[in-house]
C-alpha positions in Angstrom: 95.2 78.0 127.4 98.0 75.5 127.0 96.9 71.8 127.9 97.6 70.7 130.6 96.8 67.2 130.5 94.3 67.9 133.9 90.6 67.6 133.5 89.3 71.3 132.8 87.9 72.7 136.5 87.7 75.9 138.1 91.1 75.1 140.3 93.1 73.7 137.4 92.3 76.3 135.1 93.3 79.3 137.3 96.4 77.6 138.3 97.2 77.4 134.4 96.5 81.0 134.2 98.6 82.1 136.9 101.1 80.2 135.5 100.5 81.8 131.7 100.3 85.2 133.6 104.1 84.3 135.4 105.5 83.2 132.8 105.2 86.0 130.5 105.6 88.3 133.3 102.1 90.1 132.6 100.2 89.8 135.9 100.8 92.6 137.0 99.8 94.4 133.6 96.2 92.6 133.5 93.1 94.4 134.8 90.4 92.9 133.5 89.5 89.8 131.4 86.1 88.2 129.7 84.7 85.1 130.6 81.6 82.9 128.5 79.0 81.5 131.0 80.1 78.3 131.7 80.2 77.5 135.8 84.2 76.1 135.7 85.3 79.5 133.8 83.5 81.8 135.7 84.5 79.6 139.3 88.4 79.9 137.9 87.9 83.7 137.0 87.2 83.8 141.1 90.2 81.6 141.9 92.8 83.8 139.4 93.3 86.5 141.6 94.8 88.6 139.5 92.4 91.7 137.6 88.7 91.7 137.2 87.0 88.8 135.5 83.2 89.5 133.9 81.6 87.6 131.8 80.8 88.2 128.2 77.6 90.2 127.0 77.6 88.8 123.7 77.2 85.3 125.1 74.8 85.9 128.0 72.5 88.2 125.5 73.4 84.9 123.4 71.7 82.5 126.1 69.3 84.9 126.5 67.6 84.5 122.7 68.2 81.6 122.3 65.9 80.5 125.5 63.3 83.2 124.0 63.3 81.5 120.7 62.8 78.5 122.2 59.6 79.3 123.6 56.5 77.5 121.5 55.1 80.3 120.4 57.9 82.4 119.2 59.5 79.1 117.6 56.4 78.6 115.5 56.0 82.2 114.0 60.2 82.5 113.4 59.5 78.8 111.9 56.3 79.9 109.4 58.4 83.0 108.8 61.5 81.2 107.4 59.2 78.7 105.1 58.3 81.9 103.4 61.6 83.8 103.4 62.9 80.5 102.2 60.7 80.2 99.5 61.7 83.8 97.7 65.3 83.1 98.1 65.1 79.3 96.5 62.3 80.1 93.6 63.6 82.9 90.7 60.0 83.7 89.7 58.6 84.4 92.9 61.9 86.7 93.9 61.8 88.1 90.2 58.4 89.6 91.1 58.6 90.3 94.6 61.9 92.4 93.1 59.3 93.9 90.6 56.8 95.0 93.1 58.9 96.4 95.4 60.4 98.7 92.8 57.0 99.5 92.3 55.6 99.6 96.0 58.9 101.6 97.2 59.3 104.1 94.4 60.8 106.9 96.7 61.9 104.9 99.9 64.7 102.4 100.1 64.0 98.5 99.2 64.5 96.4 102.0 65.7 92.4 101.1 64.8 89.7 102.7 67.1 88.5 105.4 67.6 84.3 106.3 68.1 82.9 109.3 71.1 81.5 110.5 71.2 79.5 113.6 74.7 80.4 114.7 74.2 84.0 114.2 71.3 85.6 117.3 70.5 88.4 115.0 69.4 86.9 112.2 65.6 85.9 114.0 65.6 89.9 114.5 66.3 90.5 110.7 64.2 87.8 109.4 61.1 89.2 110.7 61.8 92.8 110.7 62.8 92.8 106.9 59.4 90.4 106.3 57.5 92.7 108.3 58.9 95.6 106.0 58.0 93.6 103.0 54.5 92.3 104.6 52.7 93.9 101.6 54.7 92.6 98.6 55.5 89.4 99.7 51.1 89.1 100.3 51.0 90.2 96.8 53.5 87.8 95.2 52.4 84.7 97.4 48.6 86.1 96.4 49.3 85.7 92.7 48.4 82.0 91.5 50.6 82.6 88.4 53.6 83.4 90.2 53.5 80.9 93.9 51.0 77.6 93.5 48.5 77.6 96.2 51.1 74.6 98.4 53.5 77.1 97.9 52.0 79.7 99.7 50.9 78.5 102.7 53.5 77.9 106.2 52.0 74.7 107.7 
């Protein structure tokens, strides 16, 4: 949306929509249209009268983890769980061997890396754990092994 030099509410945004919509002569062509969460978009999604307005799934299932994450006991695992992720992807040894022992631990089945956390990305908590979880065994047997991870190394507090 073009500036308008207005502050950004409900009423001033859908005027600047119908306007956009006029001006390139599309209203009548729209039928539908995504919205984020925020109250003034959704309020001027109400007020442009032109189409359906909903808002978008990505961003409410978004919301959605980010408020589960958030919870004290889901942060702590997903926070213990990166300090040991983190540890194979910054130390060569300790990935060299996990590497080695899942080779050895997977001989017929697929080998499943590790996955990082990313904070602007919802999934990554999901593939964190899930690709740990997958690697549960190894990664015991690597951390386990006093001449590949010190004893500091290996524990998440």
């Amino acid at each position: 949306m073009r500036d308008s030099g207005e502050r950004h509410t409900s009423a001033n945004s859908a005027k600047e929509l119908r306007k956009a919509a006029d001006d390139f002569n599309i209203a009548k062509t729209i039928s539908g249209y995504v919205t984020d969460n925020a109250t003034n978009a959704s309020n001027a999604a109400d007020q442009f009268t032109v189409g359906k307005g909903v808002r978008c799934d990505a961003h409410t299932t978004r919301v959605c983890v980010r408020e589960g994450t958030a919870l004290p006991a889901v942060k702590e695992t997903l926070g213990r769980n990166a300090i040991l992720v983190a540890h194979f992807k910054h130390s060569t040894v300790a990935m060299g061997v996990l590497r080695s022992a899942q080779t050895q631990f997977y001989k017929k089945g697929k080998i499943v890396q590790l996955a990082q956390r990313c904070s602007t990305r919802f999934d990554t908590d999901y593939h964190m754990c899930h690709t740990s979880n997958r690697n549960k065994a190894v990664m015991n047997a690597v951390l386990g092994d006093r001449s590949v991870t010190k004893l500091s190394q290996s524990k998440c507090d």
